[in-house]
C-alpha positions in Angstrom: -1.7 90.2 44.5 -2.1 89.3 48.2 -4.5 91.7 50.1 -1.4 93.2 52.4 0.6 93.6 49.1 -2.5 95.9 47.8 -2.8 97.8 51.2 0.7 98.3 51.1 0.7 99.9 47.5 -2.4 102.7 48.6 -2.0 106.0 49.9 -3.5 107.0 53.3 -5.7 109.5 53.1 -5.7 112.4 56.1 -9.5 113.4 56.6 -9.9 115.8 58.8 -13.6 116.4 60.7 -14.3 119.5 61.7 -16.2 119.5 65.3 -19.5 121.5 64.0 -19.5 118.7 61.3 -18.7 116.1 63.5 -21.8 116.5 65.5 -24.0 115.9 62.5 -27.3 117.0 61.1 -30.9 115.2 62.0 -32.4 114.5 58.9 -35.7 112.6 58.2 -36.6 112.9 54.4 -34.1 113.1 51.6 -34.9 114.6 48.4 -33.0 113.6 45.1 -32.7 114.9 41.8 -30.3 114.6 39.1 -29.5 116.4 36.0 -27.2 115.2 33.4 -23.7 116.0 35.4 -24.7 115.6 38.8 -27.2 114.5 41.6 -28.4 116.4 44.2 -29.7 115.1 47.3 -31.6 117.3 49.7 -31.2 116.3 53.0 -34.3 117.5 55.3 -35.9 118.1 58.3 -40.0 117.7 59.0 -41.0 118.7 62.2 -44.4 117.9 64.1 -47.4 120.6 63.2 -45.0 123.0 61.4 -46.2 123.6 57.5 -42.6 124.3 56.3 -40.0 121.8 55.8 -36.6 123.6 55.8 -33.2 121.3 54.0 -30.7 121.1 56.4 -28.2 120.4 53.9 -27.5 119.4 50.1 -25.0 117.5 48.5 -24.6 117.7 44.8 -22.2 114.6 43.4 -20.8 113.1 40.1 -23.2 110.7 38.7 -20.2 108.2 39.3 -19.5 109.4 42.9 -23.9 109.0 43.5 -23.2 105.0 42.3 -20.6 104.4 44.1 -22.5 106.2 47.6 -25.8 103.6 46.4 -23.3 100.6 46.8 -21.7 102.1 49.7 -24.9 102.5 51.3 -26.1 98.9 50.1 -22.9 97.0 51.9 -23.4 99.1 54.9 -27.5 97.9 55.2 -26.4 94.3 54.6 -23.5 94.4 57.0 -25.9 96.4 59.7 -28.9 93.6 59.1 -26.4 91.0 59.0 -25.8 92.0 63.1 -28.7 93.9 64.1 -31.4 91.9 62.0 -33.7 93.1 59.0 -35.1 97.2 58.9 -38.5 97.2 59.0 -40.3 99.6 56.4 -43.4 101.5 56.9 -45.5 102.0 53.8 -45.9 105.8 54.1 -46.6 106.3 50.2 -44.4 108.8 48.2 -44.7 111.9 50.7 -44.3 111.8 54.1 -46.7 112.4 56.9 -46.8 116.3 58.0 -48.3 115.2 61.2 -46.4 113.3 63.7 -49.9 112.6 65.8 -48.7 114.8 68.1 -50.8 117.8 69.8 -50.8 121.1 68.3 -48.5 123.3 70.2 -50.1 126.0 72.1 -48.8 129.4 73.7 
């Protein structure tokens, strides 16, 4: 079947985006666990000198939906490294750093 054949035969899907969505959530550490029926991945935000992480948001998925988001994500990284060049990675261990080197705030 001829790739405008295929498109032809799928339905369009209407997503809508919601403007509070659409401006996102800052997340720097992602936390994921998994249970039998379903993976959960934590999204969170460290910030400089502050003891507390709070998540910012969690996303709990089919363990068929979670591989199908890991090869999403994998295309994407080639295609973005394929123009942009390779992603450096830091080293930082299992946890990362509390401390962003910064000053301790003062009042």
């Amino acid at each position: 079947m001829s790739d405008q054949k295929a498109k032809q035969g799928q339905k369009k899907m209407n997503i809508e985006l919601p403007e509070d969505i659409a401006e996102g959530t800052y997340s720097n550490l992602a936390i994921i666990s998994h249970s039998n029926s379903e993976f959960i991945v934590d999204f969170v935000r460290l910030v400089p000198n502050v003891p507390k992480a709070k998540v910012k948001s969690r996303i709990i998925l089919t363990p068929q939906h979670a591989k199908r988001l890991m090869r999403a994500l994998a295309d994407n990284i080639n295609r973005y490294e394929a123009q942009h060049g390779t992603i450096a990675e830091t080293d930082s261990g299992n946890l990362p750093p509390m401390s962003f080197n910064t000053p301790k705030a003062q009042a």
